[in-house]
N, CA and C of each residue as an Amber inpcrd file, in Angstrom:
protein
   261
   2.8570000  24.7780000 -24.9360000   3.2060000  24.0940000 -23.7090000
   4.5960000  23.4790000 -23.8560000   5.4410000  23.7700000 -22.6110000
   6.5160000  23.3710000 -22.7870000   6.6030000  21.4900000 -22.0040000
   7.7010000  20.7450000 -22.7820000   7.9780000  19.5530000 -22.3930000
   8.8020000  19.4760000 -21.5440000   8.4290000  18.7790000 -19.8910000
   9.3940000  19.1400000 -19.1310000  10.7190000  17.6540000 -18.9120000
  11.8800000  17.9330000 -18.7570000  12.5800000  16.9670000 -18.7640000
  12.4220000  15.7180000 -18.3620000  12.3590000  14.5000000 -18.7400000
  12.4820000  13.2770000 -17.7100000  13.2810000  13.5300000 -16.5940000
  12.1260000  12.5570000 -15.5130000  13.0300000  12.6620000 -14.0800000
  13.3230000  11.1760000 -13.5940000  14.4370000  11.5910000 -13.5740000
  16.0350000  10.4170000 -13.0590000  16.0610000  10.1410000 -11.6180000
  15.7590000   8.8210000 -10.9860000  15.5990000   9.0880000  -9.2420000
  16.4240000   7.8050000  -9.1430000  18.1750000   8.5580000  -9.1990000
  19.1440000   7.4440000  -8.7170000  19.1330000   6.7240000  -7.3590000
  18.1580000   6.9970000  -6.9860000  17.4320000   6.6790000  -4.9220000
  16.0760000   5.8630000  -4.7970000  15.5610000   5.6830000  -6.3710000
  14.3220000   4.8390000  -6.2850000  14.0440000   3.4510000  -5.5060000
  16.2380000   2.8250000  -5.5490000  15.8700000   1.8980000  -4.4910000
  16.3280000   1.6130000  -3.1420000  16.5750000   3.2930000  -2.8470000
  16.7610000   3.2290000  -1.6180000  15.4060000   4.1980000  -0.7610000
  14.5790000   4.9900000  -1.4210000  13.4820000   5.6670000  -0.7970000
  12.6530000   4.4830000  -0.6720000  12.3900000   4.7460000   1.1760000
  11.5910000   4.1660000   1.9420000  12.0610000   2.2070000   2.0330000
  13.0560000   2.4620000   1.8970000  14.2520000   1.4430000   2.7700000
  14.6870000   1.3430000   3.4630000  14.9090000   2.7390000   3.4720000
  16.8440000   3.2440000   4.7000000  15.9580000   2.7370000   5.9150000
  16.7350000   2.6790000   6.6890000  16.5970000   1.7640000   7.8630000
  16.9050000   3.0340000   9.0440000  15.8060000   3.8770000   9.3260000
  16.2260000   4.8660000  10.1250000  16.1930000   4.4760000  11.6420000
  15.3430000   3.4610000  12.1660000  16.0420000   3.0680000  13.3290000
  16.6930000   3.5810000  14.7910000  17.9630000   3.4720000  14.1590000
  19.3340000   3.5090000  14.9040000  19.9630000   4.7420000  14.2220000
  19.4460000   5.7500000  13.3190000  19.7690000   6.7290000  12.9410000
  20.1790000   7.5810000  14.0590000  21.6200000   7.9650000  14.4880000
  22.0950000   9.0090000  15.3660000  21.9760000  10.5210000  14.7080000
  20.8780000  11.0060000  14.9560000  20.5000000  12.8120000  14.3230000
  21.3670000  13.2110000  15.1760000  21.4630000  14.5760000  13.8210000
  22.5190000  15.8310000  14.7350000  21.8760000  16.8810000  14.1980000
  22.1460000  17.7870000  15.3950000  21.3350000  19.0950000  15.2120000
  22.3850000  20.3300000  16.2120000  21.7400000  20.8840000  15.4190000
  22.6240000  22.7510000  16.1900000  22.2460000  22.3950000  18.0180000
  23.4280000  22.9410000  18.6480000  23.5580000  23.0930000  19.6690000
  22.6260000  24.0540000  20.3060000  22.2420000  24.9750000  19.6020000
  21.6130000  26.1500000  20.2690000  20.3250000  25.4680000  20.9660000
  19.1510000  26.3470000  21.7000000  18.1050000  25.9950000  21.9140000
  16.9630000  25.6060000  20.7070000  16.1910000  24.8410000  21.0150000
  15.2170000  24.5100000  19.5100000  14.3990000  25.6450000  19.3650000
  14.4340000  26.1080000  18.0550000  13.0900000  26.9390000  17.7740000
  11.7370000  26.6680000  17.6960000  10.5840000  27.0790000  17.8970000
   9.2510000  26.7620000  17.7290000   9.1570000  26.1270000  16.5570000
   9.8240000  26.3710000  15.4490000   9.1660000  25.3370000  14.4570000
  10.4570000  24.5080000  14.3260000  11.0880000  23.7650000  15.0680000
  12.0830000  22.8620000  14.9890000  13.4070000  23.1680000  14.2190000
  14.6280000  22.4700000  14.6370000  15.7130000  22.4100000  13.7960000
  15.5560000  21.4720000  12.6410000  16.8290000  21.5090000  12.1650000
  17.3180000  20.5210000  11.1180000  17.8020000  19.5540000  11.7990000
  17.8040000  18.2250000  11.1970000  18.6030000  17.5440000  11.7560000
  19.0240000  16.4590000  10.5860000  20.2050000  15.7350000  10.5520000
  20.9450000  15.2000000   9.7560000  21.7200000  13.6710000  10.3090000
  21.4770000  12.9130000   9.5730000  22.2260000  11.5100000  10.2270000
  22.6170000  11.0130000   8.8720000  24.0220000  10.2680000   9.2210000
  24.5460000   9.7670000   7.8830000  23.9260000   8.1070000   8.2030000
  23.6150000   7.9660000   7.4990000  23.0580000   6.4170000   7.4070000
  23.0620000   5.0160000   6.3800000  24.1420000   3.9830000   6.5120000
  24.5570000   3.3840000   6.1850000  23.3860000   2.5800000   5.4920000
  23.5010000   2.0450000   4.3110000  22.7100000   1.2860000   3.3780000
  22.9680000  -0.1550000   2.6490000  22.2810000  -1.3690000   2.4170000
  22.8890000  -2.7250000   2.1820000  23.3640000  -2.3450000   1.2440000
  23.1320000  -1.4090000   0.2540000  23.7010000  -1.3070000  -1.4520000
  25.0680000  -1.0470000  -0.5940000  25.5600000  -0.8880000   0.2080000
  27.3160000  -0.5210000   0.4730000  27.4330000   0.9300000   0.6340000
  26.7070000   1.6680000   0.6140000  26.6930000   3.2150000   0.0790000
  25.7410000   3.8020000   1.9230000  26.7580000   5.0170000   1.3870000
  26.1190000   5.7530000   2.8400000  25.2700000   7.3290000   2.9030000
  24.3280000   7.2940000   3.0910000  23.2740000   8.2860000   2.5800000
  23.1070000   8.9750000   3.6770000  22.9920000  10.7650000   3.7380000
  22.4510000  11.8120000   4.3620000  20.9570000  11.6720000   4.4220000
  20.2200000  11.5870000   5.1750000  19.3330000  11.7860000   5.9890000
  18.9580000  13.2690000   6.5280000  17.6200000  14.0950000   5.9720000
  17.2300000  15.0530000   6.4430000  16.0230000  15.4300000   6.9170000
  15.8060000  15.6880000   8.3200000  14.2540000  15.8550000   8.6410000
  14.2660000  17.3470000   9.5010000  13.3110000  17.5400000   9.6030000
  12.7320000  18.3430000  10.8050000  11.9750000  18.1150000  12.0440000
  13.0060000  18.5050000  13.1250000  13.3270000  17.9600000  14.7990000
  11.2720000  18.0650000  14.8640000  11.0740000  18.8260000  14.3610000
   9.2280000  18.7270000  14.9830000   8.2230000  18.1460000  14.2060000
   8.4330000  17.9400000  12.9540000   7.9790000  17.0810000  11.8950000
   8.5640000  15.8880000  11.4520000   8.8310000  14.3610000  11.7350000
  10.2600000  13.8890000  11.9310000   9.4030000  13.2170000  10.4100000
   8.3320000  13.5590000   9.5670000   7.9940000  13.2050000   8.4060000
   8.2550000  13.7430000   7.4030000   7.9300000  14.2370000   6.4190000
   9.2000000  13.2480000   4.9990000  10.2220000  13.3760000   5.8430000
  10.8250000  12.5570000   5.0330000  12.5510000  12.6470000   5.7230000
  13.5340000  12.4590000   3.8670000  14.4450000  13.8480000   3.8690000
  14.4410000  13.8870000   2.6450000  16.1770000  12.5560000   2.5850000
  16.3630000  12.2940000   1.4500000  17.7770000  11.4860000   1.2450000
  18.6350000  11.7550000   0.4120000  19.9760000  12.0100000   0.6650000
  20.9870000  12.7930000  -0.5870000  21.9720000  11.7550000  -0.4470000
  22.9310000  11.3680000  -1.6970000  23.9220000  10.4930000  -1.8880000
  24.9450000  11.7310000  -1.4220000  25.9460000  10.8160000  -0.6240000
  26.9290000  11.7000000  -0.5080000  27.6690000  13.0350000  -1.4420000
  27.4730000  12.2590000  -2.6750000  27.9620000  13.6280000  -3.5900000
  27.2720000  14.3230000  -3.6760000  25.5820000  14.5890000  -3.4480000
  25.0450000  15.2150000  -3.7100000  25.0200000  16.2400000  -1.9710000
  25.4820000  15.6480000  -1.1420000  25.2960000  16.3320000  -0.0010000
  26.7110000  17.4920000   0.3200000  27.9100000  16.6210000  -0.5980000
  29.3950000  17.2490000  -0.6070000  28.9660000  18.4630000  -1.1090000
  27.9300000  18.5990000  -1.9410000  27.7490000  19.9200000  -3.8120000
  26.7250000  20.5840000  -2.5800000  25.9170000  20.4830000  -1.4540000
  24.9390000  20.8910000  -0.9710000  26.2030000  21.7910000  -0.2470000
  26.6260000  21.3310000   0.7800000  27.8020000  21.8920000   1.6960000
  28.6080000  22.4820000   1.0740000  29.2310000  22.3080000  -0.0770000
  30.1420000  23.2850000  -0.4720000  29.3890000  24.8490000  -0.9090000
  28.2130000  24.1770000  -1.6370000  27.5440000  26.1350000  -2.2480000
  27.0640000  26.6180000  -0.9480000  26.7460000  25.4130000   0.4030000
  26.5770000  26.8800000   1.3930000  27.6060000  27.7520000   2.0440000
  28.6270000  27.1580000   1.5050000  29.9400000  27.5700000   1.9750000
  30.5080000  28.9980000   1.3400000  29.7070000  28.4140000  -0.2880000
  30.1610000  29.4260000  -0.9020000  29.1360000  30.6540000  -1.2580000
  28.2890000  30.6780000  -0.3850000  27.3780000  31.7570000  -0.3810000
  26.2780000  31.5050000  -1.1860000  25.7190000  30.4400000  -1.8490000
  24.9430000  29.6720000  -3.4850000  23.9680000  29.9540000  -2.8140000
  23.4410000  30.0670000  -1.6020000  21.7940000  29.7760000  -0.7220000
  21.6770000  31.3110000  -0.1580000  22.5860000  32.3550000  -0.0840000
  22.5280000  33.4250000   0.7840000  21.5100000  34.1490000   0.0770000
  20.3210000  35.3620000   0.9140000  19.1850000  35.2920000   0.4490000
  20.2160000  36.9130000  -0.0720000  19.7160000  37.0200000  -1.0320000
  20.1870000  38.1190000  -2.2660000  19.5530000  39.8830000  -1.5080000
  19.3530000  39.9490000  -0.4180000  19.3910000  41.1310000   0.2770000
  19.8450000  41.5740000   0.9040000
């Protein structure tokens, strides 16, 4: 059996804090699909720090949270093809 790495959750004290609220979501212009869009709000935090916000327009539950750098490294590999499905 393999030992799997410790897990590091630099967000432990911001999951189930953020103050979604007044969260302004953004989502694709197009029409919604049956199983909902994405949607994304940048959302400001007391630590001083400003966090991405991700849910789904028809499930508005979990709602996932990325630190900006981690959302910059998300946007750049889709940019750079990192997510394109290999067919």
């Amino acid at each position: 059996m393999t030992e799997s790495a410790p897990i590091y959750d630099d967000k432990a004290h911001v999951r189930g804090n953020l103050d979604l609220r007044n969260a302004e979501w953004k989502r694709p212009p197009e029409p919604e699909p049956e199983d909902g869009h994405v949607e994304i709000a940048f959302v400001p935090h007391t630590d001083g720090a400003t966090y991405v916000a991700m849910r789904n327009s028809k499930q508005l539950e979990p709602v996932l949270v990325f630190t900006m750098a981690e959302w910059d490294a998300f946007v750049a590999g889709a940019k750079d093809g990192e997510f394109d499905e290999p067919w």
